[in-house]
N, C-alpha and C positions, 0 to 999 in steps of 0.2 A: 143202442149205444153200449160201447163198454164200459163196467161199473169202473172198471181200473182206471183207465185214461179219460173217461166223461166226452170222448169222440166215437162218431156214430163207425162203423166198420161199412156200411155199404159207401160203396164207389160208384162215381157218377158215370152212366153209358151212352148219356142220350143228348143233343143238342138240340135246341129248339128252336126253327125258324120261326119268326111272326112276321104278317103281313099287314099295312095300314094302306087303307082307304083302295088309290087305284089300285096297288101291288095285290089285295087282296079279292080283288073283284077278276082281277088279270089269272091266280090260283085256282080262285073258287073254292078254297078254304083259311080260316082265318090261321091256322098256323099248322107247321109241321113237325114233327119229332123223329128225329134221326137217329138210330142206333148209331155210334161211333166206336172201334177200337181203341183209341185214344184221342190227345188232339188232335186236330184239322187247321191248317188254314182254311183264311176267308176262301181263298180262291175255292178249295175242296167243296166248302159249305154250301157257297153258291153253285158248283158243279150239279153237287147233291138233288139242291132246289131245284136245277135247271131238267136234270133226269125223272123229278117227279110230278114234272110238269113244262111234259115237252110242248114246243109248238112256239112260235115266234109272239103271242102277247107276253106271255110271261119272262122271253126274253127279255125283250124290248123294255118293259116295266124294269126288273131286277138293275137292268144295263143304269138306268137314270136316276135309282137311288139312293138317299143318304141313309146310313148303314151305322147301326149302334150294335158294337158287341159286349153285352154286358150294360151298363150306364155308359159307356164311351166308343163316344164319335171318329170312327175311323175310315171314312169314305173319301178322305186327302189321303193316307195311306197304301202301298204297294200290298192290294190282296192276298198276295204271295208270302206275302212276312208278317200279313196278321194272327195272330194265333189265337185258335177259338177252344177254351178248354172242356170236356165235356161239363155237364150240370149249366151250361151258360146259354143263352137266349140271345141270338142275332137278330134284332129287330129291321124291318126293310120298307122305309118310309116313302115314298116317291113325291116327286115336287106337291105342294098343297096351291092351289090358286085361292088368290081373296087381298083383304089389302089391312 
């Protein structure tokens, strides 16, 4: 941190996919960290995901879930216009069965 301003000087580079339950069985790692240049949209992010874990389950999986960026639910949302800032953690839930 700087003593003058009491704000830390590093800047955030890295975005962080998580995966729950099936999403995460479909990876085969419980989450990723993405270097980023700056922001991404969603769409980018899931690109991202899609390129680090090529092959149709983890399509298939990504395709079907509900998607928090940050604390907020944005999987009614155009991907395209989501913006995921770096330091921020896109969580990737897929349906839960049970009652």
């Amino acid at each position: 941190m700087s003593p003058e301003t009491g704000h830390s000087s590093e800047v955030e580079t890295t975005i962080t996919a998580r995966y729950w339950a099936g999403a995460r069985s479909a990876a085969g790692v419980e989450q990723d960290v993405f270097e980023v240049p700056g922001p991404l949209t969603l769409a980018e992010v899931r690109a991202l995901v899609l390129a680090a874990h090529p092959g149709p389950d983890v399509a298939r999986t990504i395709g079907v879930c509900s998607v928090l960026v940050g604390d907020r639910p944005v999987s009614t949302q155009d991907a395209g216009a989501v913006v995921v800032e770096p330091g921020t953690t896109v969580e990737f839930l897929p349906p839960f069965a049970g009652g």
